[in-house]
TILUM-780822 format. One record per residue (C-alpha): residue in three letters; x, y, z. Coordinates in Angstrom, 2 decimals. Each point is the difference from the previous one (the first is absolute). Layout:
BEGIN
+------+---------+---------+---------+
: resn :       u :       v :       w :
+------+---------+---------+---------+
:  ala :       X :       Y :       Z :
...
+------+---------+---------+---------+
//
This chain:
BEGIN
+------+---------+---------+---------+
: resn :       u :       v :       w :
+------+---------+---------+---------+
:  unk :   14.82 :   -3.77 :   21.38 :
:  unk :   -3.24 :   -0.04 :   -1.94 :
:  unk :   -2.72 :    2.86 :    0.42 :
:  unk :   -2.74 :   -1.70 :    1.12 :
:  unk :   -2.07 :    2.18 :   -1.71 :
:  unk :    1.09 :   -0.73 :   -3.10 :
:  unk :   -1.83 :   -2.57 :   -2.44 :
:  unk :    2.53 :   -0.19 :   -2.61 :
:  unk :    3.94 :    0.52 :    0.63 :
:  unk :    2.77 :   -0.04 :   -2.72 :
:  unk :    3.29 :    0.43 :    0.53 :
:  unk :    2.95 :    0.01 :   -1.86 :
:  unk :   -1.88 :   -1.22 :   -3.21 :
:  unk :    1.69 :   -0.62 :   -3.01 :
:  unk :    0.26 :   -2.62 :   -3.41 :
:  unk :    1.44 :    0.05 :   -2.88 :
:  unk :   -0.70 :   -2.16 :   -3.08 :
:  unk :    2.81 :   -2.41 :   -1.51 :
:  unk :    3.48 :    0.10 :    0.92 :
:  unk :    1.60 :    2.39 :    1.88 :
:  unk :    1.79 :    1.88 :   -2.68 :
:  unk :   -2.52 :    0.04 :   -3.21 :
:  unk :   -3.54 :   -0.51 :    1.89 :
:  unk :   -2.17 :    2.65 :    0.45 :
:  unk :    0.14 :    1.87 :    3.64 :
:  unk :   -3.83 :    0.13 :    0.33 :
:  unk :    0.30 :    1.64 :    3.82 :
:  unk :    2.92 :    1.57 :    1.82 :
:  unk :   -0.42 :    0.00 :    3.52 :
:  unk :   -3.81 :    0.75 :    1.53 :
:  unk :   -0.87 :    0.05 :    3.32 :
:  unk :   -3.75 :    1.27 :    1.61 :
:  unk :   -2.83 :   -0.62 :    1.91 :
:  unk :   -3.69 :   -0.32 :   -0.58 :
:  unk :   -1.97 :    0.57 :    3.80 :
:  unk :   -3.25 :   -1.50 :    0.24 :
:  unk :   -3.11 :    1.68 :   -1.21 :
:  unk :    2.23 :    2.19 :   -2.71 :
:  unk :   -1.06 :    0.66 :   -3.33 :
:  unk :    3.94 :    0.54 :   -1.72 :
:  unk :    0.15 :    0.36 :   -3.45 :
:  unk :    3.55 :   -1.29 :   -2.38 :
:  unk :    1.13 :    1.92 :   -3.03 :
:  unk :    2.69 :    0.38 :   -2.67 :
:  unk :    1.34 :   -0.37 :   -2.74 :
:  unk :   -0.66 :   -2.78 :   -3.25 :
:  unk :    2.66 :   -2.79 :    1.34 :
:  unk :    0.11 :    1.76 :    3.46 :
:  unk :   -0.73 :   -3.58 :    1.55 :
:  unk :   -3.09 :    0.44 :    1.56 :
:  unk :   -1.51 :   -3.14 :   -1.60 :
:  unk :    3.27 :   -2.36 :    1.51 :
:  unk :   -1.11 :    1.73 :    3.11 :
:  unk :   -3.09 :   -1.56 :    0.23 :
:  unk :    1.27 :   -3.26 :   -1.12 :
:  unk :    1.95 :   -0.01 :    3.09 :
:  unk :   -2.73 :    1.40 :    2.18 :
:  unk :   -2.24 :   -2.67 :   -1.28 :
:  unk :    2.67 :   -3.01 :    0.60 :
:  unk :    0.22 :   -0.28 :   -3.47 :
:  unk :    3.71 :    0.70 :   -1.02 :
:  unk :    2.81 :   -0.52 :    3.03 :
:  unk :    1.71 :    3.20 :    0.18 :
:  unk :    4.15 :   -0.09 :   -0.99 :
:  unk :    0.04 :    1.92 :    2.97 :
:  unk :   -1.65 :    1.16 :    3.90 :
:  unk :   -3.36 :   -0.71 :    0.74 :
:  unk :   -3.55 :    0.54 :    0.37 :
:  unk :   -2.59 :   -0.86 :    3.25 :
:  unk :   -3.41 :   -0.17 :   -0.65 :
:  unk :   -1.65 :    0.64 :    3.59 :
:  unk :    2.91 :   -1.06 :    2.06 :
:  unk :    0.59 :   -2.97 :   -2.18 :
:  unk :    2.91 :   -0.25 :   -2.39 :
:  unk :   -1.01 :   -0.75 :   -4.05 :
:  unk :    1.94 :   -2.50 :   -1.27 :
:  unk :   -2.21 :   -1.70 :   -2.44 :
:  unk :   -3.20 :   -0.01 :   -1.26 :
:  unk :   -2.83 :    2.50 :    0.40 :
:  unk :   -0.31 :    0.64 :    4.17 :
:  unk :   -3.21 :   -0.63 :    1.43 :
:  unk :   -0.62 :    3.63 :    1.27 :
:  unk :    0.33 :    1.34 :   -3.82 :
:  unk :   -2.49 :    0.29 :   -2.54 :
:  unk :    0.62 :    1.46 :   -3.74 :
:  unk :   -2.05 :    1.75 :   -2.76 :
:  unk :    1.75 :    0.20 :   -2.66 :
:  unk :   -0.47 :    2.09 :   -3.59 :
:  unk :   -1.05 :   -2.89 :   -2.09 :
:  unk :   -3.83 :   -0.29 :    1.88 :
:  unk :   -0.92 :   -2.12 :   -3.21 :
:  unk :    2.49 :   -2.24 :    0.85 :
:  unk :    0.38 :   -0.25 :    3.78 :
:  unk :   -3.59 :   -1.01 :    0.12 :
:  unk :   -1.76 :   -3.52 :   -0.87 :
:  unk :   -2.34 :    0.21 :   -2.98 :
:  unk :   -1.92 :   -2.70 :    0.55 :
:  unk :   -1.12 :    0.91 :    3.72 :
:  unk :   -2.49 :    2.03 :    1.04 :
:  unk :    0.70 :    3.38 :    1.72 :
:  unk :   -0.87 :   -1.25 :    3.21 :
:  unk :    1.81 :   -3.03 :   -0.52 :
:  unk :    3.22 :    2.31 :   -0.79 :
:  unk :   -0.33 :    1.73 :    2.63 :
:  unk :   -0.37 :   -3.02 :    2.50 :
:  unk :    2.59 :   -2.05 :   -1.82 :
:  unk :    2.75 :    1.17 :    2.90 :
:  unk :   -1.97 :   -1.23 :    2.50 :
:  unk :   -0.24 :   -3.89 :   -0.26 :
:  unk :    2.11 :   -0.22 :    2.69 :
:  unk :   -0.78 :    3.17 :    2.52 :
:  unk :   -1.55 :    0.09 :    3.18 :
:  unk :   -2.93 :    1.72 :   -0.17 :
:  unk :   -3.48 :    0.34 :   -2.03 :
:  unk :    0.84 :   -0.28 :   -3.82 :
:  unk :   -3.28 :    1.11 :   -0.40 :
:  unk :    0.34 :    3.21 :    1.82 :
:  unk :    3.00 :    1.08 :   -0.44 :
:  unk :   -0.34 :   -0.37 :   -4.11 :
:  unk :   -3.19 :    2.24 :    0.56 :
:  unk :    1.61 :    2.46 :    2.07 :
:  unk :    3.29 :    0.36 :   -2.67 :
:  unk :   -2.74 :    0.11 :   -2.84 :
:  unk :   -2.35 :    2.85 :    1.57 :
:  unk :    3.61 :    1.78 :    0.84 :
:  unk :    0.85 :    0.41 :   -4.06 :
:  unk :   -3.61 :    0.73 :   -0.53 :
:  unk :   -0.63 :   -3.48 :   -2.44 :
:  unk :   -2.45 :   -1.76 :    2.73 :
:  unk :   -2.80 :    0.10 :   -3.49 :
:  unk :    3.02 :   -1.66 :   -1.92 :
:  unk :    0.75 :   -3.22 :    2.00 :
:  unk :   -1.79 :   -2.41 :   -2.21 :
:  unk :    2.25 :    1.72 :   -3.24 :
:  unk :    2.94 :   -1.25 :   -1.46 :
:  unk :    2.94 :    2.13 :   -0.24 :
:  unk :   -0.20 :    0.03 :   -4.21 :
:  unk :   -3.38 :    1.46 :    0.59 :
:  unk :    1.00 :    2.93 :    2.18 :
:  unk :    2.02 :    3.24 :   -1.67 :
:  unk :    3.64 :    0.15 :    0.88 :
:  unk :   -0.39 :    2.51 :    3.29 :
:  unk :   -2.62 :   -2.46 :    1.36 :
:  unk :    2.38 :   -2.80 :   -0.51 :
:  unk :    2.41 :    1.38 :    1.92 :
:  unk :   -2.24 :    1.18 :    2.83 :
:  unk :   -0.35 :   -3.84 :    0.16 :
:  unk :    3.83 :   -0.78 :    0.41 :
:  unk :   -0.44 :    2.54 :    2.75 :
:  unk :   -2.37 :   -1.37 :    1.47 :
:  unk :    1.20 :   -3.18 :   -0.49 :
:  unk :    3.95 :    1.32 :    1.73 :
:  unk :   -2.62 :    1.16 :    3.03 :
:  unk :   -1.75 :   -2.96 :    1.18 :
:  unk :    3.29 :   -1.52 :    0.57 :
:  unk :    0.36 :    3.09 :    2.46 :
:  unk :    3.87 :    0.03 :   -0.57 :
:  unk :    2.09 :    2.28 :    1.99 :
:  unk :    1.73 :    1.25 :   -3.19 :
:  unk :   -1.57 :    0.16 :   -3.19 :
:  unk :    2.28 :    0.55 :   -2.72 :
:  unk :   -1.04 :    2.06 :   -2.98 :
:  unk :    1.55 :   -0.15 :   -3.41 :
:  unk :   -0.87 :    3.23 :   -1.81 :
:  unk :   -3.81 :   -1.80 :    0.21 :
:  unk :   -1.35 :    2.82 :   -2.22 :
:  unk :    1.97 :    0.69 :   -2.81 :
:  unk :   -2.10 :   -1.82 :   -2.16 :
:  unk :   -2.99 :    1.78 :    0.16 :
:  unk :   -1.33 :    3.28 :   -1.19 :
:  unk :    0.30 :    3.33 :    1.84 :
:  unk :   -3.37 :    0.65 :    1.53 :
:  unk :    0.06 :   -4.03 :    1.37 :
:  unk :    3.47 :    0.70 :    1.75 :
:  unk :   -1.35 :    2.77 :    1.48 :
:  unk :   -2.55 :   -2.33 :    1.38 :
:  unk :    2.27 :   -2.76 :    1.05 :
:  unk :    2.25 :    2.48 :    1.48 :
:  unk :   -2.98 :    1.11 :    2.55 :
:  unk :   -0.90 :   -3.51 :    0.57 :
:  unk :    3.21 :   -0.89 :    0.86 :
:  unk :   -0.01 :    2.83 :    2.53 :
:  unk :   -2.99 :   -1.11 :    1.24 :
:  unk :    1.34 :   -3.45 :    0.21 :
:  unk :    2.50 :    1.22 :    1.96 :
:  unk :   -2.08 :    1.77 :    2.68 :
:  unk :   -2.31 :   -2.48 :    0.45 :
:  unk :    2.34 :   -3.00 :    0.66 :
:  unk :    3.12 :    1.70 :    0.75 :
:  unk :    1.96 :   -1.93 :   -2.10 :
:  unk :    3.62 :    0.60 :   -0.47 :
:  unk :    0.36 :    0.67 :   -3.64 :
:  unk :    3.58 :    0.14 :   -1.81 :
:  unk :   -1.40 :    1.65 :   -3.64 :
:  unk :    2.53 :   -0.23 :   -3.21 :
:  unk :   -0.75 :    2.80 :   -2.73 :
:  unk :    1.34 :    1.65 :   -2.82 :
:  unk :   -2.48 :    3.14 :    0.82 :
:  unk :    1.40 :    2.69 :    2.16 :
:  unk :   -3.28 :    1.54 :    0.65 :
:  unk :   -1.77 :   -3.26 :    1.07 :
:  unk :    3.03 :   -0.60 :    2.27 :
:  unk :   -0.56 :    3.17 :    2.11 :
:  unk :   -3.87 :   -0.08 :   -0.09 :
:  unk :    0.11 :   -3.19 :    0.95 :
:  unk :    2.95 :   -0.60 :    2.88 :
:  unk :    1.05 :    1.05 :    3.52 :
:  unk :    4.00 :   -0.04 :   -1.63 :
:  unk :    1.19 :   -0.72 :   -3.37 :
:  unk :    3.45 :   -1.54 :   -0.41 :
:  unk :    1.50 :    1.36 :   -3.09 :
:  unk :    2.24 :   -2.89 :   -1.47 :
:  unk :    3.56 :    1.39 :   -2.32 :
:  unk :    0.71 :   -1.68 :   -3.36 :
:  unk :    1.82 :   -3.37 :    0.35 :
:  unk :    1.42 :   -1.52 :    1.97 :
:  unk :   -3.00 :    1.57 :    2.13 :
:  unk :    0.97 :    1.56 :    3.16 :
:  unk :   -2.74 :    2.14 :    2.12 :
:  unk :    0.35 :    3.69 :   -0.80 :
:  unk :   -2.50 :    1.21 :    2.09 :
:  unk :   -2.94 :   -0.82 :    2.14 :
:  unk :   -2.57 :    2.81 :   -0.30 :
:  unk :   -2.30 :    0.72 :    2.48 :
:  unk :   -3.74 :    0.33 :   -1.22 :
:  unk :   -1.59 :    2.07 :    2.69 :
:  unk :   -3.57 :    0.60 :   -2.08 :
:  unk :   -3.47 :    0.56 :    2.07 :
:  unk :   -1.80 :   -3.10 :   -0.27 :
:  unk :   -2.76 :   -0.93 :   -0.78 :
:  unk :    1.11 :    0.80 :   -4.05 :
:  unk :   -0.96 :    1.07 :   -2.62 :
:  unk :    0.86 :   -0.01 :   -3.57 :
:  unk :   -0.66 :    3.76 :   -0.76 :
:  unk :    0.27 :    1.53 :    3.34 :
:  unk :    3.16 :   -1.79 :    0.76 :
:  unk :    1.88 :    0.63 :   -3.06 :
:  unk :   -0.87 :    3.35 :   -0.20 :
:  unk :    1.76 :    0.69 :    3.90 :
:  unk :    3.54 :    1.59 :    0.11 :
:  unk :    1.65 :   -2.67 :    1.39 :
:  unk :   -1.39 :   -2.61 :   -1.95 :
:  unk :    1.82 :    2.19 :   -3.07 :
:  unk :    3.00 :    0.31 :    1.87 :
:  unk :    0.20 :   -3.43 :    0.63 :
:  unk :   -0.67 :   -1.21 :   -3.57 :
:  unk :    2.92 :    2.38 :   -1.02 :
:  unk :    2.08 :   -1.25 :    2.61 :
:  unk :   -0.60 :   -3.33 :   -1.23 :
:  unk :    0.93 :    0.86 :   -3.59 :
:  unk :    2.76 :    1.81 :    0.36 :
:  unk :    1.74 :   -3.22 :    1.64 :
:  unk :   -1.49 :   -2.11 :   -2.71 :
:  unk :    1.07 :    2.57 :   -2.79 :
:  unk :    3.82 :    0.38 :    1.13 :
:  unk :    0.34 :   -3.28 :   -0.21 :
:  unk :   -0.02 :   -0.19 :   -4.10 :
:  unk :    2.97 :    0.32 :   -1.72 :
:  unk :    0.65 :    3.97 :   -1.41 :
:  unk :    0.67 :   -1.95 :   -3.40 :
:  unk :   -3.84 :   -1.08 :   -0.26 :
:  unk :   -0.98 :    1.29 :   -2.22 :
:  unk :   -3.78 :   -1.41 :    0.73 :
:  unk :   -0.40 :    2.88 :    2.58 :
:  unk :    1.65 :    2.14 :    2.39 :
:  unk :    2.35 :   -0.87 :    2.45 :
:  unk :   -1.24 :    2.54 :    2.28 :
:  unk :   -3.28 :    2.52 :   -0.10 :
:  unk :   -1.79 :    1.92 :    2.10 :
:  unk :   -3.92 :   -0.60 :    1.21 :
:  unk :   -0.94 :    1.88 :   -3.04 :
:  unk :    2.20 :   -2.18 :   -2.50 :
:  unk :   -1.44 :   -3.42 :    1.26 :
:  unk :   -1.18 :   -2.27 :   -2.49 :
:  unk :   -3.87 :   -0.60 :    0.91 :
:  unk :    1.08 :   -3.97 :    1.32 :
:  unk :    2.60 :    1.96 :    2.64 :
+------+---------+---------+---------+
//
């Protein structure tokens, strides 16, 4: 019976790529929950599958296996109507030859509602209201993805899907889009399902992380993130928990290399962690 809570549902997940004896066994077996309003954060591993994930989430690849519902309704092709998507590639995901506004307004040619305000109200949310009349190749990179944000907002999805949106920016902008995303969140209460290769952004960020194994993924654990909100990025990281969690979180995600890497170690303490753990 489905939780009516719950925005996003998978259960019994799994594909595999190719045939069934040489093709790669992207994920095992994965089965969780996403309730509404939750902020949940995915990591693991290179190859751990959290990009096929998405795929699937998104109605993009049919899973080999089980099945995903996106608000009580089953995917099975295409991108659902409740789901929106920022991905990495901002530069790419957005249309050059449009205006900001325009962008932002370009998912809703067919809504029910004011264009017009709504466009304003997603703009003034990701603080670019002065930039509507820009183009996208005229903004830096962190303002162009503020404007797939804000563009993934006016639609006013009930999931918004984010593909580790700030990995291509530098440090002190992630730090910014990481507090704008938080603020996103409060403001709208959007249900957010967040893929990253950062462990720290994954607690400061989340309500529960879901720590993925090396393929074929399976779910190793599902960490709950209970952090005082509102955030912030020293405060925050500087709390006990938020360093137990961040150890917790690497020590699942550094058992999982082989003992034979010899790229790092196989298993270290909170002291040992490479500065991306």
């Amino acid at each position: 019976m489905r939780d009516e809570e719950s925005v996003l549902e998978v259960r019994g997940l799994g594909h595999r790529y190719g045939d069934a004896t040489s093709g790669h066994h992207a994920i095992g077996s994965l089965d969780f929950a996403v309730r509404s309003g939750e902020f949940v954060s995915i990591v693991g591993p290179s190859g751990s599958g959290k990009t096929t994930l998405l795929r699937i989430v998104t109605g993009l690849m049919r899973p080999g296996q089980g099945s995903v519902e996106v608000a009580g309704r089953p995917v099975s092709g295409g991108v659902p109507e409740d789901v929106a998507v920022v991905f990495q590639d901002y530069s790419r995901s957005l249309f050059a030859w449009m205006s900001v506004r325009r962008n932002v307004a370009f998912p809703l040619r067919n809504a029910r509602c004011s264009r017009d305000e709504r466009t304003a109200e997603s703009l003034a949310a990701v603080g670019l209201t002065d930039f509507a009349g820009r183009y996208p190749w005229q903004l830096s990179g962190g303002m162009q993805q503020r404007v797939a944000i804000a563009r993934a907002l006016a639609y006013r999805p009930k999931l918004l899907l984010m593909d580790e949106p700030f990995a291509s920016v530098d440090a002190q902008t992630r730090a910014d889009l990481e507090d704008l995303a938080l603020q996103v969140h409060e403001r709208f209460g959007t249900t957010i399902l967040f893929v990253t290769h950062d462990i720290d952004e994954s607690v400061y960020l989340s309500d529960r992380v879901l720590v993925l194994s090396s393929p074929p993924a399976r779910l190793l654990a599902d960490v709950q993130v209970d952090l005082p909100r509102p955030r912030d990025q020293l405060a925050t990281r500087q709390l006990p928990e938020f360093v137990r969690l961040r150890a917790e979180v690497a020590g699942l995600l550094l058992r999982q290399r082989d003992p034979r890497d010899e790229t790092g170690p196989a298993v270290g303490s909170a002291e040992e962690m490479p500065a991306w753990a």
